[in-house]
C-alpha positions as CSV (number, residue, x, y, z in Angstrom):
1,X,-38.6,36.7,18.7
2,X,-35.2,37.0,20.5
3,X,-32.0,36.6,18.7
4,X,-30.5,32.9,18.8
5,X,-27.1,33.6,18.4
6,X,-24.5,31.1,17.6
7,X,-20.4,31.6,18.1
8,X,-18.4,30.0,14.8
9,X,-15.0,29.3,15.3
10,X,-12.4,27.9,12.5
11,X,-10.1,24.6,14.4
12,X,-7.3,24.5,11.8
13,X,-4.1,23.9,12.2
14,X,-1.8,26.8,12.0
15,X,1.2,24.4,10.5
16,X,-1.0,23.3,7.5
17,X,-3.5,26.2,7.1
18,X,-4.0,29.4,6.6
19,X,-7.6,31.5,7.7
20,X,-7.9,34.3,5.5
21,X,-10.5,36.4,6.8
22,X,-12.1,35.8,10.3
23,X,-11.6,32.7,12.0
24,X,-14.1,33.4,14.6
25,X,-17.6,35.0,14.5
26,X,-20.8,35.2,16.1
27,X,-24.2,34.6,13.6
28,X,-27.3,35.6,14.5
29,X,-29.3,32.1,13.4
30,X,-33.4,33.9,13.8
31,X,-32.9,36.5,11.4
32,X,-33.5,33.8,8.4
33,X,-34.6,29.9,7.7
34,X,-30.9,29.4,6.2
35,X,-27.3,30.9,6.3
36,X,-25.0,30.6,3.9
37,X,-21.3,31.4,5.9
38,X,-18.1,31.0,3.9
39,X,-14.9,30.4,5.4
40,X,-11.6,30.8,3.3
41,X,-8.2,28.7,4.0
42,X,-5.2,28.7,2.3
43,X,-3.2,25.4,2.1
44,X,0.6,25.8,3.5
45,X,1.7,22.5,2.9
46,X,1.2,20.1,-0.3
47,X,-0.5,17.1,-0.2
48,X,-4.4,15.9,0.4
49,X,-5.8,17.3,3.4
50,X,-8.2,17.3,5.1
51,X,-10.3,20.7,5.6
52,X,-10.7,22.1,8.9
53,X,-13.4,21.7,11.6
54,X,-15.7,24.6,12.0
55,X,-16.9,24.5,15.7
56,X,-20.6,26.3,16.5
57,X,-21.5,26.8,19.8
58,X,-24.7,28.3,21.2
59,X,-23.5,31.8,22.3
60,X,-24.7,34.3,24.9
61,X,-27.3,34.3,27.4
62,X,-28.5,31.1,28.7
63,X,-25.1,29.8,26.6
64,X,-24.0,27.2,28.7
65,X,-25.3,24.0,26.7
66,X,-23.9,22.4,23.7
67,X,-21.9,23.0,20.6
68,X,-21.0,20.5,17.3
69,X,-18.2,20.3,15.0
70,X,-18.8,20.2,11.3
71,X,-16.1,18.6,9.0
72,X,-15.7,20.2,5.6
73,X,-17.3,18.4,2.9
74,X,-17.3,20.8,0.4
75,X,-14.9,23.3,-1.8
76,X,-11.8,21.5,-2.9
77,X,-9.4,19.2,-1.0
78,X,-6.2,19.5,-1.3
79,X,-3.1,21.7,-2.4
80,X,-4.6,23.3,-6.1
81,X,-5.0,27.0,-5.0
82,X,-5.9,29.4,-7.8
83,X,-3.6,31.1,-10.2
């Protein structure tokens, strides 16, 4: 089976968030049925906002087809940070 490999890449807003960590990466999606990827952002601003889009692309060989944006649904929204 060949790799599928997908580029992630973290569309936030450098004004209103923070990536910590990796805002970009490349998953290999064949090596299991489900992947669990965690992306970290710090809020610089108060207020409720919304999270960042994460965009995935198909990446590599034969690449040039289609990519989606997923909206953040879950983790908290909003400026509560830890202590």
């Amino acid at each position: 089976m060949s790799p599928t490999l997908s580029f992630l890449q973290v569309l936030a807003d450098q004004a209103i968030w923070a990536v910590c960590g990796r805002a970009a990466a490349v998953v290999d999606m064949s090596s299991s049925a489900r992947q669990t990827i965690v992306v970290e952002v710090m809020p610089l601003v108060g207020g409720h906002l919304r999270l960042p889009k994460v965009r995935v692309s198909k990446y590599g060989n034969g690449a040039g087809g289609g990519s989606a944006i997923l909206t953040g649904t879950a983790g908290q929204q909003g400026n509560s940070g830890k202590s």
